[in-house]
C-alpha positions as semicolon CSV with decimal commas, in nm:
position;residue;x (nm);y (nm);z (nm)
1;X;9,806;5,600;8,516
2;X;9,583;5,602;8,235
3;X;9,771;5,822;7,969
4;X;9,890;5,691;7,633
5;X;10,128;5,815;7,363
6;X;9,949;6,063;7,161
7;X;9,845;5,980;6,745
8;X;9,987;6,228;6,494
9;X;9,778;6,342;6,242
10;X;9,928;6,399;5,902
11;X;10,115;6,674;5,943
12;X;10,343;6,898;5,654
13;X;10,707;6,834;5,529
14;X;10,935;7,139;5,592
15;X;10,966;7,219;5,193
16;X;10,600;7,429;5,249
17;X;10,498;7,792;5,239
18;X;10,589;7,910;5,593
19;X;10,485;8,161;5,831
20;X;10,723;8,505;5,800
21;X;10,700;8,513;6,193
22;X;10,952;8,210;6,188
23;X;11,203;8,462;5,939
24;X;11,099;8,777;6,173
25;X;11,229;8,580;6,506
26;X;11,572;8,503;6,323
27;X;11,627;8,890;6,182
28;X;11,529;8,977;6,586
29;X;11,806;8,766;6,713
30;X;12,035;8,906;6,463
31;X;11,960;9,227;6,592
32;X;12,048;9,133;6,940
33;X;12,402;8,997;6,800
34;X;12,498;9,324;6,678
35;X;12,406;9,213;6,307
36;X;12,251;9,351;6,005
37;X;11,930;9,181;5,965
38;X;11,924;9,341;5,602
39;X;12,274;9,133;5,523
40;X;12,041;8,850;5,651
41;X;11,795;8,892;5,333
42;X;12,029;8,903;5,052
43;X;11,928;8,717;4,814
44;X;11,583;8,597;4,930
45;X;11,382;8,852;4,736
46;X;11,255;8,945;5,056
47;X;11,356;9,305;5,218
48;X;11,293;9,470;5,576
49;X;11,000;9,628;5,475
50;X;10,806;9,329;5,375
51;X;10,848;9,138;5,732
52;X;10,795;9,532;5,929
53;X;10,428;9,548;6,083
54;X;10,127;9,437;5,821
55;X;10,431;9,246;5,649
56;X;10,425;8,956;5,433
57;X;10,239;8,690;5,661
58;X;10,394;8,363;5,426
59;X;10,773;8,271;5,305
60;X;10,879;8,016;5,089
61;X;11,093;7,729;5,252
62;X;11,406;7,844;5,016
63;X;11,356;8,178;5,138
64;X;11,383;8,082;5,543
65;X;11,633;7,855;5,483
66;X;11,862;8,102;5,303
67;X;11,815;8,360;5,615
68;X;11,930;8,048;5,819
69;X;12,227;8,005;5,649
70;X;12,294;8,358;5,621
71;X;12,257;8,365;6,037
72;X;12,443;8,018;6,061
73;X;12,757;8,209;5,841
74;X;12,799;8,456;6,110
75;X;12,709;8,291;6,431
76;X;12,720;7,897;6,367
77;X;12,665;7,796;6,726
78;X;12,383;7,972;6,775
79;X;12,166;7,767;6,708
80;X;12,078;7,634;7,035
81;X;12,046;8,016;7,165
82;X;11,793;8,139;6,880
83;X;11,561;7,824;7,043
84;X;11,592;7,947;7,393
85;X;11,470;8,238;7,282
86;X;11,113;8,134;7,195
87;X;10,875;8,152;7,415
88;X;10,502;7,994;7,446
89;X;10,346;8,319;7,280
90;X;10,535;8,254;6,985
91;X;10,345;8,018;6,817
92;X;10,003;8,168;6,757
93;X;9,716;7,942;6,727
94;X;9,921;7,692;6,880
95;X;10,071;7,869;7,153
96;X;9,699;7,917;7,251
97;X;9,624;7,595;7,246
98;X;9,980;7,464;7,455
99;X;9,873;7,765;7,716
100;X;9,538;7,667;7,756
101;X;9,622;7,290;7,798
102;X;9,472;7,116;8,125
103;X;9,835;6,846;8,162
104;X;10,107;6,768;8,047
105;X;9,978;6,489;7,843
106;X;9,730;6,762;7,646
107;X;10,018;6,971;7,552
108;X;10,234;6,672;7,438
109;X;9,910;6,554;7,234
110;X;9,888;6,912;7,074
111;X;10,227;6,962;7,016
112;X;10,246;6,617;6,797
113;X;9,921;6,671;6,627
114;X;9,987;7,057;6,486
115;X;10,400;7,081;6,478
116;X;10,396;7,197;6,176
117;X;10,220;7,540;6,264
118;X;10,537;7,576;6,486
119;X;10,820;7,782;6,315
120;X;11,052;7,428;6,344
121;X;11,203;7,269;6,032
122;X;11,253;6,885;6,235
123;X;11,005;6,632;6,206
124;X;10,890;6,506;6,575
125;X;10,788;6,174;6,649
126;X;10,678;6,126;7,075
127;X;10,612;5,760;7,180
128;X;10,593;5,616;7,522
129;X;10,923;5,413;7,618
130;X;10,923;5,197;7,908
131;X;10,822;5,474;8,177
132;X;10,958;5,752;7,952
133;X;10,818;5,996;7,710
134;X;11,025;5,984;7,413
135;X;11,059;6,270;7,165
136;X;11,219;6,217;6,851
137;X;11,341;6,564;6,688
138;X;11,462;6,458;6,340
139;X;11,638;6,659;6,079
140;X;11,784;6,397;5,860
141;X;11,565;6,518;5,553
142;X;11,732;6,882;5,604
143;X;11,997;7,008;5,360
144;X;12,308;6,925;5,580
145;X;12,498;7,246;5,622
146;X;12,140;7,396;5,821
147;X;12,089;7,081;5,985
148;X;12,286;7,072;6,266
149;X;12,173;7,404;6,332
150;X;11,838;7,349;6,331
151;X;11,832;7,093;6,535
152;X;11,991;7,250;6,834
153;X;11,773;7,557;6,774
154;X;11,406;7,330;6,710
155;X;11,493;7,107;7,003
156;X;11,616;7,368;7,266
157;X;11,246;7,538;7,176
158;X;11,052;7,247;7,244
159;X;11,256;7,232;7,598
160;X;11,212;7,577;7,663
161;X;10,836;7,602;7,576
162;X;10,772;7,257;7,775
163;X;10,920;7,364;8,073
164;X;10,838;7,684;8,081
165;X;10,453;7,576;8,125
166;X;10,461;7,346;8,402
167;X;10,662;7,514;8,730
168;X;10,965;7,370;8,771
169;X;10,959;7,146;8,445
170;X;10,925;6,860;8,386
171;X;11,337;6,721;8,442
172;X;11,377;6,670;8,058
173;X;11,702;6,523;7,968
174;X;11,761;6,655;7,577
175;X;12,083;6,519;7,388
176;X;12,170;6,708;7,080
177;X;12,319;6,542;6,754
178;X;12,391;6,670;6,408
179;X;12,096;6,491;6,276
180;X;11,839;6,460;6,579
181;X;11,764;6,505;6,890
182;X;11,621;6,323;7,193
183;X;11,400;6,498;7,446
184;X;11,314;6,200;7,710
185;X;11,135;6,277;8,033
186;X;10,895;6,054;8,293
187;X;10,566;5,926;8,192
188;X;10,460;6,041;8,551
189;X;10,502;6,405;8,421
190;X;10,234;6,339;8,162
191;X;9,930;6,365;8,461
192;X;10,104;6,714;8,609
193;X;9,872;6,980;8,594
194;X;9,898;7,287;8,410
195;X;9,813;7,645;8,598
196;X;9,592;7,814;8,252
197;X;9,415;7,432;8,175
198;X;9,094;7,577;8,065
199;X;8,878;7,294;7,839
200;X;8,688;7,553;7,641
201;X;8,927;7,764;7,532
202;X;9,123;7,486;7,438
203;X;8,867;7,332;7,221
204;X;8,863;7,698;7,072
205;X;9,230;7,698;6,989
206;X;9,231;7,337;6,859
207;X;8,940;7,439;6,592
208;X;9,119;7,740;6,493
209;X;9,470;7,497;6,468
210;X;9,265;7,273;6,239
211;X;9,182;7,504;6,044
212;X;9,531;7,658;6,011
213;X;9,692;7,329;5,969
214;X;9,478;7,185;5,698
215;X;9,579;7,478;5,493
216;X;9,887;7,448;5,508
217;X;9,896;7,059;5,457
218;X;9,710;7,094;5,142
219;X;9,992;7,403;5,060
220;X;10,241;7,171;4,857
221;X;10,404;7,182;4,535
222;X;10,518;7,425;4,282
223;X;10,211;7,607;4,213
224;X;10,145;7,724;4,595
225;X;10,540;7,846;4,582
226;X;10,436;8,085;4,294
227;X;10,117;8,175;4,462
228;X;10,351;8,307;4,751
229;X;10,601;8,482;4,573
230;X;10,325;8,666;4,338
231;X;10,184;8,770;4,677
232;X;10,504;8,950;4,787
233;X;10,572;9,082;4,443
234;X;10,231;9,220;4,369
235;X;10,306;9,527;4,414
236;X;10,512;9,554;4,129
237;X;10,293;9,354;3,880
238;X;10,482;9,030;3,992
239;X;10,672;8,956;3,688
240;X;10,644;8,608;3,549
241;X;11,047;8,650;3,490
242;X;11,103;8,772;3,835
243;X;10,898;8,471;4,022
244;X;11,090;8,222;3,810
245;X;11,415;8,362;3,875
246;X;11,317;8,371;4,242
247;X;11,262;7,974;4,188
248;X;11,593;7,910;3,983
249;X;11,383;7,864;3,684
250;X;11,362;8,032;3,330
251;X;11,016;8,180;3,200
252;X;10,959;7,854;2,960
253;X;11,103;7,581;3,243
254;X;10,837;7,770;3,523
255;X;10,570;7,753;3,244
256;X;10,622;7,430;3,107
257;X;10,615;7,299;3,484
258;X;10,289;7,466;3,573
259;X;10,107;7,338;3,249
260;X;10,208;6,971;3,387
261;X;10,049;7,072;3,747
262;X;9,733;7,172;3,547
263;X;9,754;7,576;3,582
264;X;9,938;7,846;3,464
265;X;10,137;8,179;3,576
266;X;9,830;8,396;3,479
267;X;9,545;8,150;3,634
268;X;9,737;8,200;3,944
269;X;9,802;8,562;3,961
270;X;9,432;8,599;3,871
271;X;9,350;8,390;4,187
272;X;9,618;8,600;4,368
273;X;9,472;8,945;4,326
274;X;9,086;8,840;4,328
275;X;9,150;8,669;4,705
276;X;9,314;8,994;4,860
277;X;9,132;9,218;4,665
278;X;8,827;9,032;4,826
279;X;8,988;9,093;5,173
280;X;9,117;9,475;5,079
281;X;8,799;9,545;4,976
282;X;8,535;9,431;5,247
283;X;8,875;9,603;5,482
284;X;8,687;9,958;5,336
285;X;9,019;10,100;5,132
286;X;8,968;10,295;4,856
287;X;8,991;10,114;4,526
288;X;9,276;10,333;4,417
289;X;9,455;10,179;4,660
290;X;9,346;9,851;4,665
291;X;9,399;9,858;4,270
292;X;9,795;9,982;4,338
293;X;9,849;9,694;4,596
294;X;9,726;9,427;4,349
295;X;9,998;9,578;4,072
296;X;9,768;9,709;3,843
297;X;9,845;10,081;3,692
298;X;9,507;10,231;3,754
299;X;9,194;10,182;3,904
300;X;8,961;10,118;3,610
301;X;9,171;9,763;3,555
302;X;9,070;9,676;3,920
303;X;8,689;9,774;3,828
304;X;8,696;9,569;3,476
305;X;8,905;9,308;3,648
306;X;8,628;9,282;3,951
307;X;8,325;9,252;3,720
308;X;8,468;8,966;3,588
309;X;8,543;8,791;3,861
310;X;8,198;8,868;4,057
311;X;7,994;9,043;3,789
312;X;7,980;9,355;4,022
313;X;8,177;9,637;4,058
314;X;8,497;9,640;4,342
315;X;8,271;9,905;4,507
316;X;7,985;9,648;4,603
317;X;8,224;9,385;4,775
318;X;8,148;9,659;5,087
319;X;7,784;9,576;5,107
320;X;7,840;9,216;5,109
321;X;7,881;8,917;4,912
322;X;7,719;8,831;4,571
323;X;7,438;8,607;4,489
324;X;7,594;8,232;4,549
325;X;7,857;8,375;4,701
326;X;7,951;8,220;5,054
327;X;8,123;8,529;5,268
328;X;8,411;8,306;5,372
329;X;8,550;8,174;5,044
330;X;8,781;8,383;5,011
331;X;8,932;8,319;5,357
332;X;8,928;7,939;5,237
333;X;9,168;7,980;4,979
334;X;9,484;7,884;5,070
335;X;9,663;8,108;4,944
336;X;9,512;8,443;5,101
337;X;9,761;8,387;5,359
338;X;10,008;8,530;5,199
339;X;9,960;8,818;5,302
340;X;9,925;9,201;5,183
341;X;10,250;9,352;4,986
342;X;10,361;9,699;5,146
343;X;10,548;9,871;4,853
344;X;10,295;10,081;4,647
């Protein structure tokens, strides 16, 4: 057999803006416990309506990880059960890419390479053992009272998603710890073929998980946190004293810190409201409305806010981009995935 251990690419720590989907699949499976999902956000800044349909699309780290504990309070050995309830269609981009794998060895390559577009917290290492695959699910860099927690929940969804693509499994042996976890299973699995292997659309779903992933490796530090927690306030003008609160800052420690990172609180609200108004606009709403999502009290601010950042008015962002302007740069920004606040 030809097959060798996969490389990782650089992939993201856990303390990154995160996709809301991975906060949406805990408030379902509070749900089917007979809890309050609301009682679940306290606290977060975060509130039913902004994870509904059209929801926020990013979290903060601190803002999943307080939902976990919240979940962990109520039901603290459930974490195994919230991972057995993913599923391969879970994961996007990536689930795309696992589904359209040709063997076992392709979806253990993907899987290392683009982890962190997966909703898990761990970091995974997979090596080749002997005649085993190895895979290391680590959570030792996790505050401890989550960690055990997510652990058993991470690692029991890389089981379930792995064996639930090749019939029958693959006869994965996973032992659990408070810090890790072990997944171990026969190199001779790695050459089993999978029933959906198509190469093309595979290559599709890789570009579109390179894409995905480089954003969010390039998402770190203090000023992307702001960018996503304008995004879900800006609706209501996104206070500077409400965003540093949300951090555990005051108004002078959150501006002294951005100064040092080379930006400020207004530079980044600017970029904030000029990237979704981008996407708003070319969407076709009216500029009334585009003007109340991005917090501002009436429309002309939108219009004298839009001239200078294009030199047009919002209206022509319809007929296409202006002079110089590449159509995509707004979808290159990384933080245009935060997604589009819902309260007017």
């Amino acid at each position: 057999m030809s097959s060798t251990a996969p490389s990782p690419d650089r992939l993201a720590g856990w303390d990154v803006p995160r996709s809301a989907d991975g906060v949406r699949h805990l408030l379902r499976h509070a749900r089917a416990r007979g809890l309050d999902p609301a009682a679940l956000l306290m606290g977060t800044g975060l509130h039913l309506d902004d994870l509904g349909p059209g929801g926020v699309r990013e979290v903060t780290a601190a803002q999943e990880l307080r939902v976990v504990r919240a979940l962990r309070h109520r039901v603290p050995d459930d974490g195994a059960a919230v991972g057995a309830s993913y599923d391969v269609g879970s994961f996007g981009a990536l689930g795309f890419a696992l589904m359209t794998s040709r063997t076992v060895l392709d979806v253990a390559d993907v899987t290392q390479r683009f982890f962190d577009l997966s909703y898990a917290f761990v970091v995974l290492r997979v090596e080749l053992v002997d005649d085993e695959v190895v895979a290391v699910l680590d959570g030792s860099s996790l505050p401890r009272d989550v960690r055990a927690f997510l652990v058993a929940r991470d690692a029991t969804a890389v089981r379930t998603v792995l064996d639930s693509l090749v019939p029958g499994g693959v006869g994965a042996h996973l032992e659990v710890g408070p810090d890790r976890a072990v997944l171990r299973f026969a190199a001779t699995e790695l050459d089993r073929p999978l029933a959906g292997g198509d190469a093309h659309r595979r290559e599709l779903a890789e570009a579109v998980c390179r894409d995905l992933a480089a954003d969010r490796r390039s998402a770190t530090g203090l000023p992307q946190e702001v960018r996503v927690l304008i995004t879900q306030r800006l609706a209501d003008g996104a206070p500077m004293p409400v965003v540093a609160a949300a951090l555990g800052r005051t108004d002078r420690t959150l501006r002294r810190q951005l100064a040092a990172s080379g930006t400020s609180y207004r530079a980044l609200l600017e970029e904030v409201r000029r990237s979704l108004g981008a996407d708003l606009l070319r969407a076709g709403l009216p500029v009334a409305e585009v003007a109340a999502r991005l917090g501002y009290a009436e429309p002309a601010a939108l219009v004298h806010a839009h001239r200078r950042w294009t030199g047009r008015p919002p209206g022509a962002a319809r007929r296409g981009p202006a002079p110089g302007v590449h159509p995509a740069d707004g979808d290159a920004s990384p933080h245009r995935r935060g997604g589009l606040p819902q309260r007017p």
